[in-house]
C-alpha positions as CSV (number, residue, x, y, z in Angstrom):
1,X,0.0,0.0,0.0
2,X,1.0,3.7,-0.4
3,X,1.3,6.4,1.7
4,X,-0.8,8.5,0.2
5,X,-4.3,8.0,-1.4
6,X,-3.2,8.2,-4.6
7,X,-4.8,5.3,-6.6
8,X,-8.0,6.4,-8.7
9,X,-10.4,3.8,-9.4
10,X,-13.1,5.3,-12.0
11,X,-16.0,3.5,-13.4
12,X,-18.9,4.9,-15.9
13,X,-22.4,4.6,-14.1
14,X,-24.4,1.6,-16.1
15,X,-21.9,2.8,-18.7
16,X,-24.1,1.4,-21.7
17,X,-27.6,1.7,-20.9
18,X,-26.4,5.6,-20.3
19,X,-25.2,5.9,-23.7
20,X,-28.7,4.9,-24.7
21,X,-30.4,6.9,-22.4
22,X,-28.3,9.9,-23.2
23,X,-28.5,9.1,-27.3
24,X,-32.6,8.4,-27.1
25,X,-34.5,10.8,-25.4
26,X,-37.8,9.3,-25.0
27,X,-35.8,6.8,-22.4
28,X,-34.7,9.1,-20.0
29,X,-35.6,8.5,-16.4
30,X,-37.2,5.0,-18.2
31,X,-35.9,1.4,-17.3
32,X,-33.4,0.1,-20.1
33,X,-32.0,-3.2,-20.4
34,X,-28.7,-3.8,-22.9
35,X,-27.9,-7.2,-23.9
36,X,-28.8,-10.7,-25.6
37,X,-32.6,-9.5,-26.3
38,X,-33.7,-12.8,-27.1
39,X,-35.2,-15.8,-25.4
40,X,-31.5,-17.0,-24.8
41,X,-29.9,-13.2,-24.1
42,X,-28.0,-12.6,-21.2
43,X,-28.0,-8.7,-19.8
44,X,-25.0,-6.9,-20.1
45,X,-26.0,-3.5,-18.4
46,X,-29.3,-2.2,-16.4
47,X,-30.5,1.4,-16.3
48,X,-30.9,1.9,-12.0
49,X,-34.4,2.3,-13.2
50,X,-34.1,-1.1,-13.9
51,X,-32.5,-2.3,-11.0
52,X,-34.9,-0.9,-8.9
53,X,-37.4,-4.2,-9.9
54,X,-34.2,-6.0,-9.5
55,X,-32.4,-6.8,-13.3
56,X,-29.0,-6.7,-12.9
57,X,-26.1,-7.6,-14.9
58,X,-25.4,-11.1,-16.5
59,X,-28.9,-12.6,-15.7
60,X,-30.8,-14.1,-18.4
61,X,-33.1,-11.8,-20.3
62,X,-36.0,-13.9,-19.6
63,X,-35.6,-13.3,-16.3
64,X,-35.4,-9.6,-16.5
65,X,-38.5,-9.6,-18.8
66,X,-40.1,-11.2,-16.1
67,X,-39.0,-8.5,-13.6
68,X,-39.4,-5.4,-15.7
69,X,-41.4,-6.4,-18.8
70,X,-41.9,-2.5,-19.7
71,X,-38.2,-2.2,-19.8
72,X,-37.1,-0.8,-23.1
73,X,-35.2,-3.6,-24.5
74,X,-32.2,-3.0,-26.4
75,X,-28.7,-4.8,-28.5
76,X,-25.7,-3.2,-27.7
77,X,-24.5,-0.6,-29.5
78,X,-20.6,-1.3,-29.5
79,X,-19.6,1.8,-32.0
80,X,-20.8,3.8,-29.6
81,X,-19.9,3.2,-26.3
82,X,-16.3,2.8,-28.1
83,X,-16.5,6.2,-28.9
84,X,-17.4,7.5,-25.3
85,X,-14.9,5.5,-23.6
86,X,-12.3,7.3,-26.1
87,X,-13.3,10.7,-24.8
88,X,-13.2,9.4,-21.0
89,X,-9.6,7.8,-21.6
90,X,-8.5,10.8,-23.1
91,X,-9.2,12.8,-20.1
92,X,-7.5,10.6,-17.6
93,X,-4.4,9.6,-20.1
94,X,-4.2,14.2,-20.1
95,X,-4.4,13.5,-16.0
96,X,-1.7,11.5,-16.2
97,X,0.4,9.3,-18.1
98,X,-0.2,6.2,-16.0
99,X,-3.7,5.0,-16.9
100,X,-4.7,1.0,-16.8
101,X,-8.0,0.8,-18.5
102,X,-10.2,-2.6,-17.0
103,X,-12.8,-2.2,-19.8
104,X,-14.4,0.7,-21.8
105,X,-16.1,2.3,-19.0
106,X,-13.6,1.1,-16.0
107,X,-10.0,2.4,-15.5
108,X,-7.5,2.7,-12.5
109,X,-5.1,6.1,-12.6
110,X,-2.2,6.7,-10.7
111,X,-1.9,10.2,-9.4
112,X,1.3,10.2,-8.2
113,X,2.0,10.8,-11.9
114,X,-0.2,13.4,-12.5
115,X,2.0,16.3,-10.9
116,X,-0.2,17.5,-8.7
117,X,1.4,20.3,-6.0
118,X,0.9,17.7,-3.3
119,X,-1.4,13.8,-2.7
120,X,-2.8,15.3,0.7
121,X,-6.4,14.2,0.7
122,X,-7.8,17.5,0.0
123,X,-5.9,17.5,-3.4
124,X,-6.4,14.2,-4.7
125,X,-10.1,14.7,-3.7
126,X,-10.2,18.4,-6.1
127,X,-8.6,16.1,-8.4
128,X,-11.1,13.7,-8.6
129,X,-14.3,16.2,-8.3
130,X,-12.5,18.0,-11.4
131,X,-12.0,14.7,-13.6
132,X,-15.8,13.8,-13.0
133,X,-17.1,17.3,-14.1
134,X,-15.4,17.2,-17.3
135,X,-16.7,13.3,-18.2
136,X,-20.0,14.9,-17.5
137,X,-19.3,17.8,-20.1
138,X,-17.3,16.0,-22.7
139,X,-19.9,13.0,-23.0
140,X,-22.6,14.7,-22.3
141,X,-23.9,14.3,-19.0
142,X,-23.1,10.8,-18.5
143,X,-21.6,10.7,-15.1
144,X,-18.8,8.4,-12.8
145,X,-18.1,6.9,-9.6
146,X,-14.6,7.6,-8.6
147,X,-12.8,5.9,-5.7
148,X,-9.7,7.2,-4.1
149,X,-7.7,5.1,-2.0
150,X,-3.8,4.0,-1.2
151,X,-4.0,0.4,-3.7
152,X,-6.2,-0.8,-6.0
153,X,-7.9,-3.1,-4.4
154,X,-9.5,-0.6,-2.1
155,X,-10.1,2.1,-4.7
156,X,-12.2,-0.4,-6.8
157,X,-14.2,-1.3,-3.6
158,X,-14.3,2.8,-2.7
159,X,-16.0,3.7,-6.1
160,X,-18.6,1.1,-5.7
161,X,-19.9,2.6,-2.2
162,X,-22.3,5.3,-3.3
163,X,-23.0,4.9,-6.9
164,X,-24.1,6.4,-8.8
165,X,-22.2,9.5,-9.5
166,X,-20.6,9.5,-6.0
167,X,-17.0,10.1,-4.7
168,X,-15.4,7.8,-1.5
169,X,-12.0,8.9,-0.2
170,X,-10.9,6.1,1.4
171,X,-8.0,8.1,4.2
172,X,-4.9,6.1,4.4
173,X,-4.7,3.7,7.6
174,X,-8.6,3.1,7.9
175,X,-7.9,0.8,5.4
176,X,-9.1,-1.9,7.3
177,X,-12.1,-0.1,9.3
178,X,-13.6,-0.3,5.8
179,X,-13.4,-3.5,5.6
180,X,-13.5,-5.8,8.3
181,X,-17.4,-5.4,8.7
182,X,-17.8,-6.5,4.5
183,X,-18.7,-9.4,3.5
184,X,-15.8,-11.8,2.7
185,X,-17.6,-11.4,-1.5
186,X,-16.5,-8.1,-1.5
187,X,-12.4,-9.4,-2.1
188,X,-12.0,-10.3,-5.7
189,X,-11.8,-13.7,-6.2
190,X,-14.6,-15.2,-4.0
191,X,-17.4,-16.4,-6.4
192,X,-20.0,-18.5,-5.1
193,X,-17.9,-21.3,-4.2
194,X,-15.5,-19.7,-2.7
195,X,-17.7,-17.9,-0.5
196,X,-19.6,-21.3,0.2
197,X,-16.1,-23.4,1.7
198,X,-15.9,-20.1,3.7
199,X,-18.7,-20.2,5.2
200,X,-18.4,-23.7,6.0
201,X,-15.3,-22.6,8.3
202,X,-17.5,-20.2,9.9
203,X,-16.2,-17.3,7.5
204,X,-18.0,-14.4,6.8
205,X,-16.9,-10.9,6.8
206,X,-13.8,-9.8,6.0
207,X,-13.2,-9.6,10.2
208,X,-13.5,-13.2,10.4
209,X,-11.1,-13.7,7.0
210,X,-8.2,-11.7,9.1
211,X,-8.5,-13.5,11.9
212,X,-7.6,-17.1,9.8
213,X,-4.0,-18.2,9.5
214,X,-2.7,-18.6,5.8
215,X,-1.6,-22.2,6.7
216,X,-6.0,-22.6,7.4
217,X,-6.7,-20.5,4.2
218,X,-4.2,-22.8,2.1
219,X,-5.8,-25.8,3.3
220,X,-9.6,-24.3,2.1
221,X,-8.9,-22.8,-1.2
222,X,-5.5,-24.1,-2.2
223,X,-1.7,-22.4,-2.0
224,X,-2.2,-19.3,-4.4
225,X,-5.7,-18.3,-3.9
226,X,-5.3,-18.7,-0.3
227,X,-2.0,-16.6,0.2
228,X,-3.5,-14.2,-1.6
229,X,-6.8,-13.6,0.4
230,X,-4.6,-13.9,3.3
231,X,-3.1,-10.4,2.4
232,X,-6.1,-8.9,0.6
233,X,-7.7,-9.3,4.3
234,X,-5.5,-7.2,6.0
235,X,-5.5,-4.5,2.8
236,X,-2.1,-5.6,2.0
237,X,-2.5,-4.7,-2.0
238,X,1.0,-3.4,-4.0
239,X,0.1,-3.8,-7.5
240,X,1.3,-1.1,-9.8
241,X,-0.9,0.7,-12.3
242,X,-0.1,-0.9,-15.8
243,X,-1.0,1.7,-18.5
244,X,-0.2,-0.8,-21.5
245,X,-2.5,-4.1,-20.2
246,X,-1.6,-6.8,-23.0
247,X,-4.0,-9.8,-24.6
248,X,-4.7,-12.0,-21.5
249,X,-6.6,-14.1,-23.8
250,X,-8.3,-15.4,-27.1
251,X,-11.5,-17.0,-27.2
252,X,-14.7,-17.8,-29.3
253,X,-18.2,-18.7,-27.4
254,X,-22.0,-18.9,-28.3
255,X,-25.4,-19.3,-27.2
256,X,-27.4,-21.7,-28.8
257,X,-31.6,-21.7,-29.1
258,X,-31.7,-24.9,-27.9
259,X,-29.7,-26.4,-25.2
260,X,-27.1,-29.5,-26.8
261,X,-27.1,-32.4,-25.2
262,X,-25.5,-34.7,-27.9
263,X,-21.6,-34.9,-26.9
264,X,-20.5,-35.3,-30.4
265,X,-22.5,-32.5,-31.7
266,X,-20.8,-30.2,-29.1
267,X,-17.2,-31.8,-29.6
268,X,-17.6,-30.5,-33.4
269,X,-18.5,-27.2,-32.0
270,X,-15.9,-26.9,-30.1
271,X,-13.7,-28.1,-32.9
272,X,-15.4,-25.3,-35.4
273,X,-14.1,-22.8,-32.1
274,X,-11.3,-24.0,-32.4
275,X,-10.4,-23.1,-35.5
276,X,-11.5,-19.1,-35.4
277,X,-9.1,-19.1,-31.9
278,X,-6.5,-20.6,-34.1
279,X,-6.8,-17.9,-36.6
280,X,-7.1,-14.9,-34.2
281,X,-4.2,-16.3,-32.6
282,X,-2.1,-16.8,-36.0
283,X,-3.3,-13.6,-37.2
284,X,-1.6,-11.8,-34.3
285,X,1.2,-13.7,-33.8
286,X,0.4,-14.8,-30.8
287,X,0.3,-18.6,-29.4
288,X,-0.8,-20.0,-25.9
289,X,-0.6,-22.8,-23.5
290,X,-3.7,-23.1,-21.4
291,X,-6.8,-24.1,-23.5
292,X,-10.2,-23.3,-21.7
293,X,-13.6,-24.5,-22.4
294,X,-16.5,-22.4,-20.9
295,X,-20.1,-24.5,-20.7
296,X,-23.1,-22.1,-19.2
297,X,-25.6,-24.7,-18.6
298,X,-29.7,-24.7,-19.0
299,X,-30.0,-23.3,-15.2
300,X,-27.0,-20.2,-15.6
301,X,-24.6,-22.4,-13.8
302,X,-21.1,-21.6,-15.3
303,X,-18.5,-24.2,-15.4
304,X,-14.9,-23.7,-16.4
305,X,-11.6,-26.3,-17.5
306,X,-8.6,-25.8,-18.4
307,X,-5.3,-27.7,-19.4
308,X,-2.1,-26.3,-19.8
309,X,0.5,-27.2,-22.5
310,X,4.0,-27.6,-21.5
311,X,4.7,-24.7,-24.1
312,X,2.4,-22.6,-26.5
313,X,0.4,-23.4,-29.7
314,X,-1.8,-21.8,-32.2
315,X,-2.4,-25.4,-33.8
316,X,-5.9,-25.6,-34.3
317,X,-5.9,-29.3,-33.9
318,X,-4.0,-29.2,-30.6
319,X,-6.4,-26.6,-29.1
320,X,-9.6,-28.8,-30.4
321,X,-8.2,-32.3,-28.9
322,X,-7.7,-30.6,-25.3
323,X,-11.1,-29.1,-25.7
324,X,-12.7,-32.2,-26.4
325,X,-10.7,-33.9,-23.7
326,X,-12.1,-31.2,-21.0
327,X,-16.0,-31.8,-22.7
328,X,-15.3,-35.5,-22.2
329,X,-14.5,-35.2,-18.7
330,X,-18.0,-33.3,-18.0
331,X,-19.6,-35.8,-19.8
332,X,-17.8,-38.4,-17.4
333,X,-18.7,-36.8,-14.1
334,X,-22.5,-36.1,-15.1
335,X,-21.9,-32.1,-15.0
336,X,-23.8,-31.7,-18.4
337,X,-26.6,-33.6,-18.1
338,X,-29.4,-31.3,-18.2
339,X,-28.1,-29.3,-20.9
340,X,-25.7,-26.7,-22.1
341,X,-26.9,-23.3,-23.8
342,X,-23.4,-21.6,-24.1
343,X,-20.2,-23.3,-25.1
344,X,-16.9,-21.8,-25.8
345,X,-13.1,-22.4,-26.6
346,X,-10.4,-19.9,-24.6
347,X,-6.9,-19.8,-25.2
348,X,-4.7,-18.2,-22.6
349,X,-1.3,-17.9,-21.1
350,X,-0.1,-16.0,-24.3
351,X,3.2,-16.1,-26.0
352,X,4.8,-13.9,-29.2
353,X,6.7,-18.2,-30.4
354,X,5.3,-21.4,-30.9
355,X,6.0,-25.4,-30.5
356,X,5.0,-27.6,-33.3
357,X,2.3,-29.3,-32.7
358,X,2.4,-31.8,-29.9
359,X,-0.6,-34.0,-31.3
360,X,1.1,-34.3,-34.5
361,X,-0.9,-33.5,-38.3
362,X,-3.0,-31.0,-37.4
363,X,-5.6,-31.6,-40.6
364,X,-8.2,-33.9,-39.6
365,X,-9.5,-31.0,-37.3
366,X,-9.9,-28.5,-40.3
367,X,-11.4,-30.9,-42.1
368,X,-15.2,-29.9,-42.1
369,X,-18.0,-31.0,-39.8
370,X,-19.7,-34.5,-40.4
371,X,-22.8,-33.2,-38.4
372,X,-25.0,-30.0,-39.4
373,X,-23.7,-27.4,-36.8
374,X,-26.3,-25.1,-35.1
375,X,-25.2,-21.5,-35.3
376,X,-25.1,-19.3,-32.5
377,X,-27.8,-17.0,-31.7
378,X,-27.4,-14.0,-33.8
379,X,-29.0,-10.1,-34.0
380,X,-31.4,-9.6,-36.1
381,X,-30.7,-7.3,-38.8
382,X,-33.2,-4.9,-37.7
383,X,-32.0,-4.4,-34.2
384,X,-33.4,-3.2,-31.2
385,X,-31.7,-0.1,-30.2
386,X,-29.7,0.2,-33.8
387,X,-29.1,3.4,-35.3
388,X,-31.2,4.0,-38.7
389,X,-32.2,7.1,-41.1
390,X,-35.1,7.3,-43.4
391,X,-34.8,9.5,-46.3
392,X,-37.8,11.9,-45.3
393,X,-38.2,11.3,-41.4
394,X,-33.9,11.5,-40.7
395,X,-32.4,10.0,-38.0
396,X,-34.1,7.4,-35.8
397,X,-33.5,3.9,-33.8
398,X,-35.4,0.7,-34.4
399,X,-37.4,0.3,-31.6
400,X,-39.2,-3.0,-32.8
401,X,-39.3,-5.3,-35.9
402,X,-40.9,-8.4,-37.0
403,X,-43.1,-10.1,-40.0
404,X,-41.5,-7.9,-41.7
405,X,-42.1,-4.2,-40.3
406,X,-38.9,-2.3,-38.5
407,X,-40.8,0.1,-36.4
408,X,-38.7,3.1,-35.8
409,X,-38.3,6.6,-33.3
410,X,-36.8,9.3,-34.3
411,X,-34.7,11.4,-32.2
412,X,-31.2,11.7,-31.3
413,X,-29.3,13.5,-28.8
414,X,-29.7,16.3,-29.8
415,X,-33.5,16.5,-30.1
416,X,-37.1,16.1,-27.7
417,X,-38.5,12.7,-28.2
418,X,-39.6,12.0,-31.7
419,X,-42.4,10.7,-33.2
420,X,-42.6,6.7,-34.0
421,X,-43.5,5.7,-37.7
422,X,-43.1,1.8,-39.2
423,X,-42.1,0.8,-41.8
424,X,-41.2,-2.6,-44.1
425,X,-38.2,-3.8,-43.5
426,X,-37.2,-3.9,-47.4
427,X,-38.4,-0.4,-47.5
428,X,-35.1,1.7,-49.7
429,X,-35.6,5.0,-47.6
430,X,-34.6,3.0,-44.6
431,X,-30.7,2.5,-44.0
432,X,-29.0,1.6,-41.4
433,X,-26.9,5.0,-40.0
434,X,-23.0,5.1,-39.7
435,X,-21.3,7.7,-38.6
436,X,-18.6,8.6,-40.9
C-alpha cells in the first residue's frame, strides 16, 4: 500500500444503458436493459431504473423480462460506447500518463504521476471532483463513480460505495475499518464457491477472514488463492498501475436456441471454435498454453476447464483435442446432463513463439464438420436499439421489428423525443446509419 491515497479507481455509471439513455430521449428516467434481447440473451448493463425491480447484470433476459417487462429492451451498441470511452480515456491519459483501463467504462489512474502540487487528501479529492465534471461535459452528461484510495484493491471497492455519480476517499490507515465489517464477496476472487467453503469454516466478513492463519486458508482454497486472500484481508495490496494491459486471452463462445445435449455435436463445435481461436491467434502472432472450455448450462450455472500445455500453440488441432478432452471429462462426471446453452473455446497464457504441434498433423481438425452445426444466436438485422435514417423522417433507432415491419423513433441527442413511424423492413428509404 502507499502512503498517500493516490490510486484512482473510475467507473462509468451503467456505462451502456447511459449511452442509450443519453442518445434516445424518449428513455430518460425509463428502465433500459442492454444485452442478448432474445429468449436465450443474457444482460449486459441495467439502467438503475431497472435495478430498482431488480435486473442486474449477466442474468438471463427472460428473467429480466419477467422482472421489468416494460423495460425498453435493447442490442448493444458497440460503436458507440467505443467512442465515449475514447473521450473518458483521453481525459485521464491528459491527468496522467499512468492509466490502466479494465474495460471501456472502467479504469485505475495513478496520481502520483499526474503532478499534482501535493497527494494530501484534500488535493487528490479536487482532483477527482474535477476529472468527473469534465466526463459529464465532454460525453454529455453521462456521469462516474470515482474511488480514491492507497491500492487498487481498495479504490475499486471505494468507487462502488455510493454509486451512482458518487465520490469515497478512502484516508490512508482506515484501510481496514472499511473492511472488516464487509462481507468476505466483497475481495476479488470469492465467487459463489469460494464464499460457500468459507462459510463452512465459519467465515463471513472480511473480520472473520483476518482472523484465519494462511496455513488454514491454504488448506480451504489451495496455496495461491489462499496466500492471496490472506493479504487482501489485511489490505495488503501493492500492485502497480499498468497503462499498457496486454491480450490475457483469445476465445470464441455462443449461445445456442436450444440447449445441446449430444456430446459429439458439441465436440464439433468446439472443434469449429477451435479453429476461429487458431486464426485470431495466428493472425496476431500470438500462441498459448492453457486451453479453456466455458459451458453455461440450461439453469445459468457456469462451469470452467482448463489444461495447460507444457509450451504454447496456435495449432488448431491441438487446441480442439484438449477441448474435447475437458467436454469428455463433463460428460464423465455427469456435469452436463441437463443441458448446455453456451459453449466456448479460450486460449490463454499467451506467447509472441510457438511449438510444433504436440498432437502431430493438425488436418483432420480443419477438415469440415460431419454433423449440421447449429449456429449461434445471432442479432437480427433490424435491431433493437440500432441506429437508422429514413430519407424523409432522418435519423431514428429501431425500436421494434418483425413479419417484416422495422418500427422506428426518431430522435437523437440532440432533439425532444420524436415521433414513431413503421415501416417494411425492405423499404429503400430505410438505412441503417454510420457515422462517418
Amino acid at each position: 500500500m502507499r502512503a498517500q491515497a493516490s490510486v484512482m479507481h473510475l467507473d462509468l455509471d451503467a456505462f451502456f444503458a447511459s449511452v442509450e439513455q443519453r442518445d434516445k430521449p424518449s428513455l430518460r428516467g425509463k428502465p433500459v436493459i442492454v444485452g442478448g434481447i432474445g429468449g436465450r440473451g443474457v444482460v449486459s448493463t441495467a439502467s438503475y431504473e431497472a435495478r430498482t425491480f431488480g435486473v442486474r447484470s449477466a442474468m438471463s433476459t427472460r428473467e429480466a423480462r419477467a422482472l421489468c417487462g416494460h423495460a425498453a429492451f435493447l442490442y448493444p451498441r458497440f460503436h458507440a460506447y467505443k467512442r465515449v470511452s475514447e473521450q473518458v480515456f483521453g481525459i485521464l491519459r491528459d491527468l496522467s500518463p499512468l492509466v490502466e483501463p479494465l474495460s471501456l467504462d472502467e479504469a485505475f489512474v495513478d496520481l502520483a504521476a499526474a503532478g499534482l502540487p501535493d497527494l494530501e487528501v484534500d488535493t487528490v479529492t479536487a482532483t477527482a471532483e474535477r476529472i468527473r465534471a469534465e466526463v459529464a461535459e465532454v460525453t454529455g452528461g453521462l456521469s462516474a463513480s470515482v474511488g480514491l484510495a492507497s491500492s487498487k484493491f481498495i479504490a475499486k471497492i471505494a468507487s462502488d460505495l455510493d454509486k451512482p455519480d458518487g465520490l469515497v476517499v478512502v484516508a490512508p490507515g482506515t484501510e481496514l475499518d472499511l473492511l472488516r465489517p464487509m462481507n468476505v464477496k466483497v475481495i476479488p476472487g470469492v465467487g459463489p464457491a469460494t464464499a460457500e467453503r468459507l462459510r463452512r469454516a465459519g467465515i463471513h466478513t472480511v473480520a472473520d477472514l483476518e482472523q484465519v492463519s494462511v496455513e488454514e486458508l491454504v488448506r480451504l482454497v489451495g496455496k495461491s488463492h489462499g496466500t492471496n486472500l490472506y493479504k487482501l484481508a489485511r489490505a495488503q495490496d501493492d500492485r502497480r498501475i499498468e497503462p499498457e494491459r496486454e491480450t490475457k486471452s483469445v476465445s470464441v463462445e455462443g449461445t445456442y436456441d436450444t440447449d445441446l445435449t449430444d456430446r459429439p455435436l458439441m465436440e464439433q463445435i468446439l472443434t469449429r471454435q477451435a479453429t476461429e481461436v487458431a486464426a485470431r491467434l495466428k493472425k496476431n502472432g500470438l500462441s498459448g498454453r492453457t486451453i479453456t472450455i466455458k459451458v453455461r448450462l440450461y439453469d445459468f450455472t457456469t462451469i470452467n476447464r482448463s489444461a495447460t500445455l507444457p509450451a504454447p500453440t496456435d495449432q488448431a488441432g491441438t487446441i480442439a483435442r484438449l477441448a474435447r478432452t475437458l467436454l469428455g471429462e463433463l460428460f464423465t462426471a455427469g456435469e452436463t446432463a441437463g443441458g448446455v446453452r453456451l459453449l466456448g473455446v479460450g486460449v490463454s497464457g499467451l506467447a509472441d513463439w510457438i511449438q510444433e504441434d504436440l498432437f502431430g498433423d493438425d488436418v483432420d481438425d480443419e477438415a469440415e464438420p460431419d454433423l449440421p452445426l447449429p449456429e449461434p444466436v445471432r442479432r437480427p438485422t433490424w435491431a433493437a436499439g440500432m441506429d437508422v435514417v429514413h430519407a424523409e423522417m432522418g435519423r431514428g433507432w429501431v425500436w421494434g421489428s418483425g413479419r417484416g415491419v422495422v418500427t422506428v423513433r426518431f430522435e437523437t441527442a440532440e432533439t425532444p423525443a420524436g415521433p414513431v413511424r413503421s415501416y417494411a423492413a425492405d423499404d429503400p428509404d430505410l438505412q441503417p446509419y454510420t457515422e462517418s
